[in-house]
mmCIF file of the protein (N, C-alpha, C, O) and its ligand, coordinates in Angstrom:
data_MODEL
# 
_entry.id   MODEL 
# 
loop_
_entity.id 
_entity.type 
_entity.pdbx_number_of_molecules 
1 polymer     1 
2 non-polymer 1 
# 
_entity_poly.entity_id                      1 
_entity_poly.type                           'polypeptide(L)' 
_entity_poly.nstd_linkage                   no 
_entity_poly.nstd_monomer                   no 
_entity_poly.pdbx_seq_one_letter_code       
;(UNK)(UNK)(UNK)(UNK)(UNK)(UNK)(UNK)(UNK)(UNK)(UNK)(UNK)(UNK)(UNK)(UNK)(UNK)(UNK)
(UNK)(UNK)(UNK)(UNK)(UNK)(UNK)(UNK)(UNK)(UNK)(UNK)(UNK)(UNK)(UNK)(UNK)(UNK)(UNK)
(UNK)(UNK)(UNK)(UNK)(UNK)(UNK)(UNK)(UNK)(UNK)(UNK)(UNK)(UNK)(UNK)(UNK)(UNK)(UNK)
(UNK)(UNK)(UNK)(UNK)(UNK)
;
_entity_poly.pdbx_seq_one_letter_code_can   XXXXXXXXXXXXXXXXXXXXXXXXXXXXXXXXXXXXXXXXXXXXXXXXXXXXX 
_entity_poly.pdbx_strand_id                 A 
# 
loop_
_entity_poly_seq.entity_id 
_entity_poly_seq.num 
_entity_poly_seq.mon_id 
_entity_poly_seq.hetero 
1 1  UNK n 
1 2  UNK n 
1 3  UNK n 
1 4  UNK n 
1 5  UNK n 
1 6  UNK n 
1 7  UNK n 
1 8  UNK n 
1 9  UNK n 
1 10 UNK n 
1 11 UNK n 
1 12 UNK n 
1 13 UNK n 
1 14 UNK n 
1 15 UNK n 
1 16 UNK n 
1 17 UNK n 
1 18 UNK n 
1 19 UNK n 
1 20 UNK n 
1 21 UNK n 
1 22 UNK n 
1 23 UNK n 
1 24 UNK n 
1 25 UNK n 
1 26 UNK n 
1 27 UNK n 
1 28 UNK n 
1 29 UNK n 
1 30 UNK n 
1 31 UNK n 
1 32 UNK n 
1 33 UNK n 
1 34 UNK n 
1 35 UNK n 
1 36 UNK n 
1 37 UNK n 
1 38 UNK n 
1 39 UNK n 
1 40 UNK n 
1 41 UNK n 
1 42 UNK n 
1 43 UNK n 
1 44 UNK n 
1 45 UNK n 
1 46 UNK n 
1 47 UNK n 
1 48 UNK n 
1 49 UNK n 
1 50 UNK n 
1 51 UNK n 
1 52 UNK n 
1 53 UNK n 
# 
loop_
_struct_asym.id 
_struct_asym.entity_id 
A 1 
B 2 
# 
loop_
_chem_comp.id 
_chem_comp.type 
_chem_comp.mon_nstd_flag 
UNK 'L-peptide linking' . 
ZN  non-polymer         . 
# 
_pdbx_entity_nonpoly.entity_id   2 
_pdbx_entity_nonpoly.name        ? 
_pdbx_entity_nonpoly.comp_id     ZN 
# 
_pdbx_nonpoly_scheme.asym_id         B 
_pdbx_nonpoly_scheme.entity_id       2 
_pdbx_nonpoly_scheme.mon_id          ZN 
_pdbx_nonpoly_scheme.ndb_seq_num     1 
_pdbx_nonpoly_scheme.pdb_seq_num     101 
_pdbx_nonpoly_scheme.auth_seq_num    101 
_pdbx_nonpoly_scheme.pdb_mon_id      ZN 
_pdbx_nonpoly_scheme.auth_mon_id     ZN 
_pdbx_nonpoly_scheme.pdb_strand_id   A 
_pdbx_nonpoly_scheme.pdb_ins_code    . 
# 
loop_
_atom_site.group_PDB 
_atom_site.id 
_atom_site.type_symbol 
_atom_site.label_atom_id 
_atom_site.label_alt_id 
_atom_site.label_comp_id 
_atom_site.label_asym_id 
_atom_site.label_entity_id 
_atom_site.label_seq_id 
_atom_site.pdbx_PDB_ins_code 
_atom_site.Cartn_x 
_atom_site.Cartn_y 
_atom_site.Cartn_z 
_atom_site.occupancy 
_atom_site.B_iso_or_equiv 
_atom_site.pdbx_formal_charge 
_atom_site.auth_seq_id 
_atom_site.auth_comp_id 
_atom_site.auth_asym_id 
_atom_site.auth_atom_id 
_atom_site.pdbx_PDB_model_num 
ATOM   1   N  N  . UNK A 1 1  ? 20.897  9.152   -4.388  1.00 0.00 ? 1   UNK A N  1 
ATOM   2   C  CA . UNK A 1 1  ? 20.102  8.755   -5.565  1.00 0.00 ? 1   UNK A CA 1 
ATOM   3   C  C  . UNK A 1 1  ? 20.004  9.935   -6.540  1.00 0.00 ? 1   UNK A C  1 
ATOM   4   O  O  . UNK A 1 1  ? 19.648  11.044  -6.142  1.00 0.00 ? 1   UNK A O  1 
ATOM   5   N  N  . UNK A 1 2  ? 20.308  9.699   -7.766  1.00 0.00 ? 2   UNK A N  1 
ATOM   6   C  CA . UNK A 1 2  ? 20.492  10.835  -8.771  1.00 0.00 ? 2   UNK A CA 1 
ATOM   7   C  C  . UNK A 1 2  ? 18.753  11.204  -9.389  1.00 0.00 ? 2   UNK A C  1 
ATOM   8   O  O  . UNK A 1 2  ? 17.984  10.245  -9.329  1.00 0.00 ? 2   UNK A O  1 
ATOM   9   N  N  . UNK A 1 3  ? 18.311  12.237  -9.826  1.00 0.00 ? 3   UNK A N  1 
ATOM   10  C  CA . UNK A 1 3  ? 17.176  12.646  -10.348 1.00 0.00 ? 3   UNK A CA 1 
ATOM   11  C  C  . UNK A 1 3  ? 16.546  11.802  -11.067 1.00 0.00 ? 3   UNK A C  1 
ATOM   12  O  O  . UNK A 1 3  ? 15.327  11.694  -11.204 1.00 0.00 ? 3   UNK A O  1 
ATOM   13  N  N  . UNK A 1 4  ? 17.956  10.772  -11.861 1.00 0.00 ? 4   UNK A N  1 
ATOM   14  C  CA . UNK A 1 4  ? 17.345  9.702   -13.378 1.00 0.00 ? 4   UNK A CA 1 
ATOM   15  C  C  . UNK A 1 4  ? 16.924  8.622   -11.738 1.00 0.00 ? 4   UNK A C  1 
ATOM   16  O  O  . UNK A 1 4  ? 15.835  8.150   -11.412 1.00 0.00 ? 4   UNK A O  1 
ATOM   17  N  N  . UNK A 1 5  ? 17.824  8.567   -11.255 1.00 0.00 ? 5   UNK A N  1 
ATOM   18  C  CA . UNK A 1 5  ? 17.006  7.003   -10.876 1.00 0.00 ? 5   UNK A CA 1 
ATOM   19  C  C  . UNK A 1 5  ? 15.797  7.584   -9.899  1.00 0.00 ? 5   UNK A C  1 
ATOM   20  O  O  . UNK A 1 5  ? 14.986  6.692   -9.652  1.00 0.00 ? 5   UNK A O  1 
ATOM   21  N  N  . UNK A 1 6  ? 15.605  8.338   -9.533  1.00 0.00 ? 6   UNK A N  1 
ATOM   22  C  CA . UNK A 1 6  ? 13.859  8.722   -8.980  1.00 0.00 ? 6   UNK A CA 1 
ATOM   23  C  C  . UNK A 1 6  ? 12.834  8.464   -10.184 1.00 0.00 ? 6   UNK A C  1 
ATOM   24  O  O  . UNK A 1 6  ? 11.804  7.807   -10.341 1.00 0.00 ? 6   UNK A O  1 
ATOM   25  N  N  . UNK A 1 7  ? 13.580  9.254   -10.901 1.00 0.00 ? 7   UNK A N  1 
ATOM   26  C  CA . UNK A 1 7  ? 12.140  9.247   -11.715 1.00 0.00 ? 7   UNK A CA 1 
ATOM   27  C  C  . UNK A 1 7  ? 11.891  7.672   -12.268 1.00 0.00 ? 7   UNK A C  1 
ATOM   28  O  O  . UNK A 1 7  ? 10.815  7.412   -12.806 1.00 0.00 ? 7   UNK A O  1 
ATOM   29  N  N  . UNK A 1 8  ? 12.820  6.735   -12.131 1.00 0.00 ? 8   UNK A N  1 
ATOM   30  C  CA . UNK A 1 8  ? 12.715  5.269   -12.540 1.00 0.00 ? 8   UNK A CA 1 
ATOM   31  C  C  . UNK A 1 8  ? 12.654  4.444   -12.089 1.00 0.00 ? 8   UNK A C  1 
ATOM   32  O  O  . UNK A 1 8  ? 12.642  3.297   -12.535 1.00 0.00 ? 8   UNK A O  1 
ATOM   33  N  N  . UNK A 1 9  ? 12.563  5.074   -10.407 1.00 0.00 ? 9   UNK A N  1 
ATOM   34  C  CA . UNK A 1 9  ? 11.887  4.097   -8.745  1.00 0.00 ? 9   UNK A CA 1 
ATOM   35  C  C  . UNK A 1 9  ? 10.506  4.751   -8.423  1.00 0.00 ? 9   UNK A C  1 
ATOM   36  O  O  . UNK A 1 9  ? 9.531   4.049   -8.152  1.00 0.00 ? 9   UNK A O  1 
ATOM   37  N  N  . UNK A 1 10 ? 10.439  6.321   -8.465  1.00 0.00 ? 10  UNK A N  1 
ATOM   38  C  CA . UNK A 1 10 ? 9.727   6.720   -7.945  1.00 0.00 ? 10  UNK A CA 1 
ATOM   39  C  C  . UNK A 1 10 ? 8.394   6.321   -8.003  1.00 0.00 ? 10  UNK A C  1 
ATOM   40  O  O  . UNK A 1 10 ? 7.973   6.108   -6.866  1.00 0.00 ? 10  UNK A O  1 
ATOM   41  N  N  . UNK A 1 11 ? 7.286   6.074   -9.156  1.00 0.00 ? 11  UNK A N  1 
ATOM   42  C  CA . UNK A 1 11 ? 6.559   6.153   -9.173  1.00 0.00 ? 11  UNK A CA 1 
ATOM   43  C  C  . UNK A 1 11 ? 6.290   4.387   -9.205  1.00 0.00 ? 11  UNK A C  1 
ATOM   44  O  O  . UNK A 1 11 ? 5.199   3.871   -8.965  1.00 0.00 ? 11  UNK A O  1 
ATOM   45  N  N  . UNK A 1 12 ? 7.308   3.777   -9.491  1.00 0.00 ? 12  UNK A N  1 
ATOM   46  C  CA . UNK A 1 12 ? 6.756   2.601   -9.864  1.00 0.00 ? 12  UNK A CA 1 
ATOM   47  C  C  . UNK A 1 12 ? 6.153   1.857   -10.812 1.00 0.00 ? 12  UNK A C  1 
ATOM   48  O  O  . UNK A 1 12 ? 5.933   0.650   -10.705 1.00 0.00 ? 12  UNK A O  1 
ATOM   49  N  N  . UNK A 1 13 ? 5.797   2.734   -12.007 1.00 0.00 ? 13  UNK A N  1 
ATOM   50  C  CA . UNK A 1 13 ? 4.639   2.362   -13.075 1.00 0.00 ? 13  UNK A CA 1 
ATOM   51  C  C  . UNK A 1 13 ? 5.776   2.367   -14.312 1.00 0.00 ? 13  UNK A C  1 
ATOM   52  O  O  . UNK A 1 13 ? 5.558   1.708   -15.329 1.00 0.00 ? 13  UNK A O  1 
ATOM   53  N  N  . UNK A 1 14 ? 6.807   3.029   -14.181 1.00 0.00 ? 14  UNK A N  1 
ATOM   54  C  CA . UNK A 1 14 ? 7.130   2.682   -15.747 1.00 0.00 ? 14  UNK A CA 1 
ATOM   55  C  C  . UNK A 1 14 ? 7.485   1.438   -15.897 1.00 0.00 ? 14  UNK A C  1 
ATOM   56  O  O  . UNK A 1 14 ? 7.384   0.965   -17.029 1.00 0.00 ? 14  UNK A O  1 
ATOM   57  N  N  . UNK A 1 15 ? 8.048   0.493   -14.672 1.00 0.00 ? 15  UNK A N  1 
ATOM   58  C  CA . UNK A 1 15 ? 8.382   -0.993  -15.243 1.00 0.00 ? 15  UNK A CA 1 
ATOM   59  C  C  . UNK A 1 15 ? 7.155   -2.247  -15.882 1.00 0.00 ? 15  UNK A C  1 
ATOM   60  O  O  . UNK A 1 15 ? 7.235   -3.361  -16.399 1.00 0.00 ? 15  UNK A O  1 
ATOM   61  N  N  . UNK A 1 16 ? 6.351   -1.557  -15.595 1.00 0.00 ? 16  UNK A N  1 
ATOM   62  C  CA . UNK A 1 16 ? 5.215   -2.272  -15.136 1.00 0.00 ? 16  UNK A CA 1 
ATOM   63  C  C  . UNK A 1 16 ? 4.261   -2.121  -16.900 1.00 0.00 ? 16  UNK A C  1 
ATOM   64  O  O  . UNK A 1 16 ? 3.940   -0.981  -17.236 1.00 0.00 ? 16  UNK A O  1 
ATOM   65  N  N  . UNK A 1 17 ? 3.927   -3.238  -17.798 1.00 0.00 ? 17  UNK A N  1 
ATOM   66  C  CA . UNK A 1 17 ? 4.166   -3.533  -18.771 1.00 0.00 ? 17  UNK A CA 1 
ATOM   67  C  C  . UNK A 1 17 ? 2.832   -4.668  -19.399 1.00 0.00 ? 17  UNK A C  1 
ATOM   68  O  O  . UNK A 1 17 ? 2.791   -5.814  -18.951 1.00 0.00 ? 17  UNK A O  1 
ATOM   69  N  N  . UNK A 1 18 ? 1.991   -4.284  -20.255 1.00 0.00 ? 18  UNK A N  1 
ATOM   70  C  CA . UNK A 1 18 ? 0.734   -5.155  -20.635 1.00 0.00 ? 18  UNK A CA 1 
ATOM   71  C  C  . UNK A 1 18 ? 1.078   -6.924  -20.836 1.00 0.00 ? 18  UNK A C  1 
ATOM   72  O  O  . UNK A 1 18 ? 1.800   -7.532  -21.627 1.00 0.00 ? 18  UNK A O  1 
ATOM   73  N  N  . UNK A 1 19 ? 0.182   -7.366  -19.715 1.00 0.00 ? 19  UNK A N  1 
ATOM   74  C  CA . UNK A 1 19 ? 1.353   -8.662  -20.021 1.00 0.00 ? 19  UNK A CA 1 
ATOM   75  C  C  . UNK A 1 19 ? 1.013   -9.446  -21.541 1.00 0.00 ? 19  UNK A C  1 
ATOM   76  O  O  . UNK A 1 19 ? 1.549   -10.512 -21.842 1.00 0.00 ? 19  UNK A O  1 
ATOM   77  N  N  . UNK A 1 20 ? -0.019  -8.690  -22.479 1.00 0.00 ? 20  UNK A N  1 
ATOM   78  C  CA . UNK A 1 20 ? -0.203  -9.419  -23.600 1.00 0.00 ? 20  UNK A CA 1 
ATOM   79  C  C  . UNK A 1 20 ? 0.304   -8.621  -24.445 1.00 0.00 ? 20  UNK A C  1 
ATOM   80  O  O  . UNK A 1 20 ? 0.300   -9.071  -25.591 1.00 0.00 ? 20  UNK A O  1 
ATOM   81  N  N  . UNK A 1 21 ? 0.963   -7.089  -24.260 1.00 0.00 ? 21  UNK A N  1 
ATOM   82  C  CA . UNK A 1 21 ? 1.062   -6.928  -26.021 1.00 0.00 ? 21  UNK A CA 1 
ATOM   83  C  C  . UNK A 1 21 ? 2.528   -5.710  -25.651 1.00 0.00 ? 21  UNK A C  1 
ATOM   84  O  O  . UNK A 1 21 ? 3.037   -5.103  -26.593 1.00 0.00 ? 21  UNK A O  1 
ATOM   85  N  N  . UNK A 1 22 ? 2.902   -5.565  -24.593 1.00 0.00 ? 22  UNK A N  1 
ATOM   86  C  CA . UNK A 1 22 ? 3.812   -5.153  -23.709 1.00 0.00 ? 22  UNK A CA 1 
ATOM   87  C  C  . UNK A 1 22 ? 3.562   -3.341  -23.625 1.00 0.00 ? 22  UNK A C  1 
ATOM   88  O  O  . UNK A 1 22 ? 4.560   -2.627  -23.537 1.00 0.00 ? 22  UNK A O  1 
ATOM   89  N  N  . UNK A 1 23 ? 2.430   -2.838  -23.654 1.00 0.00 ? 23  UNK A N  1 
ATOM   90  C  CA . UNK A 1 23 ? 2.258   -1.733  -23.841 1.00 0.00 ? 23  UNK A CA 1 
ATOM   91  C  C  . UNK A 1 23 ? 2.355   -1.035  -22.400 1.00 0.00 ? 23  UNK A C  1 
ATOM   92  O  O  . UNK A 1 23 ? 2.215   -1.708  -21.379 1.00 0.00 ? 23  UNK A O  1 
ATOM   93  N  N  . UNK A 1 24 ? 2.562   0.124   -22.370 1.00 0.00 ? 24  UNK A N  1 
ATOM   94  C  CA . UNK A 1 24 ? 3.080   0.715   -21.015 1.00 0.00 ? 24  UNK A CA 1 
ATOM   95  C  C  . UNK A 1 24 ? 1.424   2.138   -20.357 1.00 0.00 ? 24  UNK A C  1 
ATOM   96  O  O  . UNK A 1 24 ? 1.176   2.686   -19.283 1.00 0.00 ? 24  UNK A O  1 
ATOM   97  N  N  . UNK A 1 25 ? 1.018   2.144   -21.194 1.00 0.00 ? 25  UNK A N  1 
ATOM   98  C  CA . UNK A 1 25 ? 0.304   2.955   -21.314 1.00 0.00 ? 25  UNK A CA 1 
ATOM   99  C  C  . UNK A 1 25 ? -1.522  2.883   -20.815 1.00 0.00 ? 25  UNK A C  1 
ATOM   100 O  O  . UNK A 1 25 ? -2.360  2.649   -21.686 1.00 0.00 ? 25  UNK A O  1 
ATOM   101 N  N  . UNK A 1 26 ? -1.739  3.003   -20.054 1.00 0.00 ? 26  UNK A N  1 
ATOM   102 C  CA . UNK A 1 26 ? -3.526  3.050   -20.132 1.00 0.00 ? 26  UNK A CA 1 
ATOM   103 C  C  . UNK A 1 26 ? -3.372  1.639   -18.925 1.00 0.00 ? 26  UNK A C  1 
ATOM   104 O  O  . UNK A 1 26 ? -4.482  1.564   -18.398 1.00 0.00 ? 26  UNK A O  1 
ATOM   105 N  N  . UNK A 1 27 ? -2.745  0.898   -18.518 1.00 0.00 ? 27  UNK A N  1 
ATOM   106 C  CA . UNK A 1 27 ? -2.418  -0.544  -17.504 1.00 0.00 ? 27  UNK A CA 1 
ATOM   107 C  C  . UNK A 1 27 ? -3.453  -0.630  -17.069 1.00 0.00 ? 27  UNK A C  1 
ATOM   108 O  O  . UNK A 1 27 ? -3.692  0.487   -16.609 1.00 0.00 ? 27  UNK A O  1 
ATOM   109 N  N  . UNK A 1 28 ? -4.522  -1.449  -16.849 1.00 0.00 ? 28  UNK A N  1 
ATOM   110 C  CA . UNK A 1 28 ? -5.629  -2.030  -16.266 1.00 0.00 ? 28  UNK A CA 1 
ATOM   111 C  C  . UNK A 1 28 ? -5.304  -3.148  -15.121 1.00 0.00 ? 28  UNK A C  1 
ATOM   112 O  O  . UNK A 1 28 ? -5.654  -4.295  -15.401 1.00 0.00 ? 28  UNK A O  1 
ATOM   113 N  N  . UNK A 1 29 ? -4.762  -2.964  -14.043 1.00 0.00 ? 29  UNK A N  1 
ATOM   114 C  CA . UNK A 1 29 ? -4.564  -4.188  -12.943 1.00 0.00 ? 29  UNK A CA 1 
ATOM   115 C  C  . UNK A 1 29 ? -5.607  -5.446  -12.445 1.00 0.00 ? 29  UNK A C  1 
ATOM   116 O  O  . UNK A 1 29 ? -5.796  -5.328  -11.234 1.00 0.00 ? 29  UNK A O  1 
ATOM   117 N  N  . UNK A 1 30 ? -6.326  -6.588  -13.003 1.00 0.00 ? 30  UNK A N  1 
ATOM   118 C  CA . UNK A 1 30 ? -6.969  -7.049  -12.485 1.00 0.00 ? 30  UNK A CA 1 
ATOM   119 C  C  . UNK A 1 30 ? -6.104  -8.220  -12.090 1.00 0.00 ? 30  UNK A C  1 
ATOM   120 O  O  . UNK A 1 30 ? -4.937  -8.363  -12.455 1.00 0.00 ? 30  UNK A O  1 
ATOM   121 N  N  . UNK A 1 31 ? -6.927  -9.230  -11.136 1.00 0.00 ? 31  UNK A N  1 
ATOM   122 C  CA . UNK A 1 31 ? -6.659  -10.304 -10.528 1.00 0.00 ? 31  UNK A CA 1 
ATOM   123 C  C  . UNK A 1 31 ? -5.278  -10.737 -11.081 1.00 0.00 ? 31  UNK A C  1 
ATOM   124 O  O  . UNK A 1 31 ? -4.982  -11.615 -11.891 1.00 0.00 ? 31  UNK A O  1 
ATOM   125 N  N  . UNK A 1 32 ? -4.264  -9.541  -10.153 1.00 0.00 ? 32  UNK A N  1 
ATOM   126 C  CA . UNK A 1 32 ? -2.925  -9.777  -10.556 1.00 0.00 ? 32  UNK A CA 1 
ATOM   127 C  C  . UNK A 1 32 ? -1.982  -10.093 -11.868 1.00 0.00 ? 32  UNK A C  1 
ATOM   128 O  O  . UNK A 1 32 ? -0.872  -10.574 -12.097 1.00 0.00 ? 32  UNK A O  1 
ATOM   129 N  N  . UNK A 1 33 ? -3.252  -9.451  -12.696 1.00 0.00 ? 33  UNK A N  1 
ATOM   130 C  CA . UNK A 1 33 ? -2.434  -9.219  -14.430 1.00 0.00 ? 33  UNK A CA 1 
ATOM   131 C  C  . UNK A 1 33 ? -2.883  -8.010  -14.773 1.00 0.00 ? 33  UNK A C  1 
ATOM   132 O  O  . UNK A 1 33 ? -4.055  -7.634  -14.756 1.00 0.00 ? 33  UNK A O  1 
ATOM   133 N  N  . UNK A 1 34 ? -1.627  -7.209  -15.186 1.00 0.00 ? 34  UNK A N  1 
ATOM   134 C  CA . UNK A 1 34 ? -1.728  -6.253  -15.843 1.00 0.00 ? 34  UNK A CA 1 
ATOM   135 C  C  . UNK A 1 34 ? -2.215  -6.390  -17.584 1.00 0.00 ? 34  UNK A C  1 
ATOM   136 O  O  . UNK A 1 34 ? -1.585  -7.109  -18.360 1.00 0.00 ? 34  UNK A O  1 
ATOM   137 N  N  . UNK A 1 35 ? -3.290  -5.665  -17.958 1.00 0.00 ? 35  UNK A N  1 
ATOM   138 C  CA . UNK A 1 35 ? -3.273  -5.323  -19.633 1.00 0.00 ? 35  UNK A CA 1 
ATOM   139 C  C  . UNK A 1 35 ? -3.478  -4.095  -19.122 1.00 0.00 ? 35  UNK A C  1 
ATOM   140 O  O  . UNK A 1 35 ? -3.725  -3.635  -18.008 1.00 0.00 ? 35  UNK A O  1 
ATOM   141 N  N  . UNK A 1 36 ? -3.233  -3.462  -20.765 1.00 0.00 ? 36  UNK A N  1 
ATOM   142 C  CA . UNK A 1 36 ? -3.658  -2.422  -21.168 1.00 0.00 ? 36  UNK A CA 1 
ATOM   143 C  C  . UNK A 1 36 ? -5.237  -2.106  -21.549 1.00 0.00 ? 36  UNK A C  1 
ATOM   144 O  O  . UNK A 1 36 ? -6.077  -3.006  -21.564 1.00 0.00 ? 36  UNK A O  1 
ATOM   145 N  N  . UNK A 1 37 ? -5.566  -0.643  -21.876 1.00 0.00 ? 37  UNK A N  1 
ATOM   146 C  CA . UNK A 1 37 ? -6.923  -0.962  -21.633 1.00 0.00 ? 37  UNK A CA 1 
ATOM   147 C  C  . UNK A 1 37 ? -7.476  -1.632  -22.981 1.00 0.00 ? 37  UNK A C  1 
ATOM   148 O  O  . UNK A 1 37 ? -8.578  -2.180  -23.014 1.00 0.00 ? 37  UNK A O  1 
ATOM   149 N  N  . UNK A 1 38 ? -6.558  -1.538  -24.172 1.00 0.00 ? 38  UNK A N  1 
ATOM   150 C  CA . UNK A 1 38 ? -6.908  -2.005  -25.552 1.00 0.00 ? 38  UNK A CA 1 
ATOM   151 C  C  . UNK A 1 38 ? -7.300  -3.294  -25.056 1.00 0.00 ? 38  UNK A C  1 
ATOM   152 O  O  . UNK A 1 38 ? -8.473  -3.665  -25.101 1.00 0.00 ? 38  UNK A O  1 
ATOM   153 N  N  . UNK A 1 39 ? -5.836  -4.395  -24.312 1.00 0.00 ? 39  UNK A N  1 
ATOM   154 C  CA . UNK A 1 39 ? -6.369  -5.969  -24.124 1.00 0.00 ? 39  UNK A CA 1 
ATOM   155 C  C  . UNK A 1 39 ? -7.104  -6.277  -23.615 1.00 0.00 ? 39  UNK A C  1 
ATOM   156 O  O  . UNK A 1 39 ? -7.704  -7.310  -23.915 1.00 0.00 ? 39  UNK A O  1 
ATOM   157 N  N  . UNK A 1 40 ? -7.558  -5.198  -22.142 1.00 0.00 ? 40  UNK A N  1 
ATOM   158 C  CA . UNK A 1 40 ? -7.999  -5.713  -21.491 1.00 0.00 ? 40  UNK A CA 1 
ATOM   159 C  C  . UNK A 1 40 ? -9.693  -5.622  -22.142 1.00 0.00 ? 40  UNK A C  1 
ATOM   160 O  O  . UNK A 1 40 ? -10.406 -6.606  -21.942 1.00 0.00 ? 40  UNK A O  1 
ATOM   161 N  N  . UNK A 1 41 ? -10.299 -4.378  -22.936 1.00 0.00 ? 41  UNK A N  1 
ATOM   162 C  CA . UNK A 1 41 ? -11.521 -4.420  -23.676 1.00 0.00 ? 41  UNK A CA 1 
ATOM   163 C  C  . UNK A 1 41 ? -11.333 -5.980  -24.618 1.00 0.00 ? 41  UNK A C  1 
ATOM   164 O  O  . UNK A 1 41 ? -12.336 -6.579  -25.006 1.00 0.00 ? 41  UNK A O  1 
ATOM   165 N  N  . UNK A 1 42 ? -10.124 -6.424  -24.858 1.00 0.00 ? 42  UNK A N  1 
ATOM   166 C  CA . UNK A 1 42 ? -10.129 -7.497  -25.785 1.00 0.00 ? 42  UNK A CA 1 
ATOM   167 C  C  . UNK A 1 42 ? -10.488 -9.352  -24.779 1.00 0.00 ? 42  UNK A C  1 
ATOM   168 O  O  . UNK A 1 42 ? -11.050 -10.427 -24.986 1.00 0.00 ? 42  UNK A O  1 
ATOM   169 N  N  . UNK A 1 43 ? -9.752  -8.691  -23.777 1.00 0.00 ? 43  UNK A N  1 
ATOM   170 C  CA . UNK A 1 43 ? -9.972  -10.040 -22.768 1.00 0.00 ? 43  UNK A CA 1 
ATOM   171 C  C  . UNK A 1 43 ? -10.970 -10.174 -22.289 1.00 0.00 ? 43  UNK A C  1 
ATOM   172 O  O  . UNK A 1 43 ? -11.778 -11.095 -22.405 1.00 0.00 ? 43  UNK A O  1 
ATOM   173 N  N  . UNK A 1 44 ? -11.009 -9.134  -21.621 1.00 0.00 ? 44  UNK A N  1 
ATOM   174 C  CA . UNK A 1 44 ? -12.526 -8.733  -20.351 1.00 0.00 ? 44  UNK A CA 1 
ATOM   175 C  C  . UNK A 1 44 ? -13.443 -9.907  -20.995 1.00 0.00 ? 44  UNK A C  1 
ATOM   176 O  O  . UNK A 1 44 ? -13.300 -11.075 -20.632 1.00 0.00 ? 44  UNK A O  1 
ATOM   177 N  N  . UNK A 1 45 ? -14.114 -9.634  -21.686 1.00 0.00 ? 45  UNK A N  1 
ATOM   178 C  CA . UNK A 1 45 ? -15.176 -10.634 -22.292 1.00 0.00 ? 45  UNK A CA 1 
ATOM   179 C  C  . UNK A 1 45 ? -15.175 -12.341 -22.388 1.00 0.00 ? 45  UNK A C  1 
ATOM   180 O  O  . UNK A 1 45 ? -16.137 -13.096 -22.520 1.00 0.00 ? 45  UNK A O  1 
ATOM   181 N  N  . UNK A 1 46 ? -14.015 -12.590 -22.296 1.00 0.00 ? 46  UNK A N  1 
ATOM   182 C  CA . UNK A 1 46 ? -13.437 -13.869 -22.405 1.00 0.00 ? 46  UNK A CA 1 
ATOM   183 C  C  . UNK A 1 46 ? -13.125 -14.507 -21.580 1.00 0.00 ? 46  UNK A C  1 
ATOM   184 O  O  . UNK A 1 46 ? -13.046 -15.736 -21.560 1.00 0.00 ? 46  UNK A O  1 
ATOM   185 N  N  . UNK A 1 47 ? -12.722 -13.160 -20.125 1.00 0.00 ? 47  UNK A N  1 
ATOM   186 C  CA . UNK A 1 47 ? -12.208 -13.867 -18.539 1.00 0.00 ? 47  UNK A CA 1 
ATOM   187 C  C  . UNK A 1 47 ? -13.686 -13.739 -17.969 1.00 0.00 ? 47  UNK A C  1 
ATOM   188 O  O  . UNK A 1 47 ? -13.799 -13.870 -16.750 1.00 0.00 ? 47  UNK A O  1 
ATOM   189 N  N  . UNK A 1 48 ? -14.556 -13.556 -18.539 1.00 0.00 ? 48  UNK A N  1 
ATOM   190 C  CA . UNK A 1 48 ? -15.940 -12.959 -17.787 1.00 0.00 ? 48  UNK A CA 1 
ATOM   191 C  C  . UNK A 1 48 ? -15.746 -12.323 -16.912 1.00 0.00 ? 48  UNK A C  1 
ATOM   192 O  O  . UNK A 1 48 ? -15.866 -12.808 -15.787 1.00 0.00 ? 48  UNK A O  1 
ATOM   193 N  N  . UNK A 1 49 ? -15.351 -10.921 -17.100 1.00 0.00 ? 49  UNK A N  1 
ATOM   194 C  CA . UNK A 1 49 ? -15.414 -9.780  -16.759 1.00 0.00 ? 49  UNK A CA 1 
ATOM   195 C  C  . UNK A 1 49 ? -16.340 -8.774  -17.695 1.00 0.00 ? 49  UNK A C  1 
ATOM   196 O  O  . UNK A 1 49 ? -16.249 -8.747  -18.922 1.00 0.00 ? 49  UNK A O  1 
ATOM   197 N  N  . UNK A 1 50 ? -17.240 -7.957  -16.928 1.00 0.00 ? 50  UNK A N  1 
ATOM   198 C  CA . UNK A 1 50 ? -17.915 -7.147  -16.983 1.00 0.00 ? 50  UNK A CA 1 
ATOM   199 C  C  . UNK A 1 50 ? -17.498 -5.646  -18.011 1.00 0.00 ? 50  UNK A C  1 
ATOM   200 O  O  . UNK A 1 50 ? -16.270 -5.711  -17.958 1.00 0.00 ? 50  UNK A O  1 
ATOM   201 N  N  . UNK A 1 51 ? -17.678 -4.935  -18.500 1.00 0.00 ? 51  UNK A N  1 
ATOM   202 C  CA . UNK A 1 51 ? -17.194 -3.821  -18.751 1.00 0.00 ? 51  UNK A CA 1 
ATOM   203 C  C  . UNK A 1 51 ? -17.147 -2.707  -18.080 1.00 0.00 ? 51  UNK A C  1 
ATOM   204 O  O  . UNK A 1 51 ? -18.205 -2.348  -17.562 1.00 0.00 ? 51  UNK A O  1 
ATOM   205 N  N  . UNK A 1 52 ? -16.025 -1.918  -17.909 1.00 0.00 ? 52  UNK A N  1 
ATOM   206 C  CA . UNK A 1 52 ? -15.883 -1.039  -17.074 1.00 0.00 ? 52  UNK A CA 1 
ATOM   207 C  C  . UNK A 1 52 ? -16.023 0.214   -17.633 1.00 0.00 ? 52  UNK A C  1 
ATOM   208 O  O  . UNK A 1 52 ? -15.424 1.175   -17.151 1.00 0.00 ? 52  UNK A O  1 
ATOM   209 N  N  . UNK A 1 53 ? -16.833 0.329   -18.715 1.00 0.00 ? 53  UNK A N  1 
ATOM   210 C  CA . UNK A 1 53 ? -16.689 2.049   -19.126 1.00 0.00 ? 53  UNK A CA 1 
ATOM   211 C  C  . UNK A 1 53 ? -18.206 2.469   -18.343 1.00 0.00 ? 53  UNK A C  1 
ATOM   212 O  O  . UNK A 1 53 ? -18.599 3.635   -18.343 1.00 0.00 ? 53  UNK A O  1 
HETATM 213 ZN ZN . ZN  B 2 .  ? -1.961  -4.776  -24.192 1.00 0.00 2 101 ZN  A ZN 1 
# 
């Protein structure tokens, strides 16, 4: 396995993708959907979920 493909198995997180606005960054995992934390402050309220700050 070459250095590029570790770093693009290894950790696991770069495929892994906001499922509403496709952002890679900040991923919030709940009840098996990924957002980001922008959507997920945008959803949370709507799935009745609580706030997490
Ligand atoms: Zn998002």
């Amino acid at each position: 396995m070459t250095e590029t493909q570790k770093k693009a198995t290894g950790k696991g997180t770069a495929r892994h993708t906001c499922q509403m606005c496709g952002r890679k960054q900040g991923l919030v995992s709940r009840y098996h959907i990924l957002f980001c934390r922008q959507c997920f402050r945008e959803w949370a309220p709507k799935m009745g979920f609580k706030k997490m700050d």
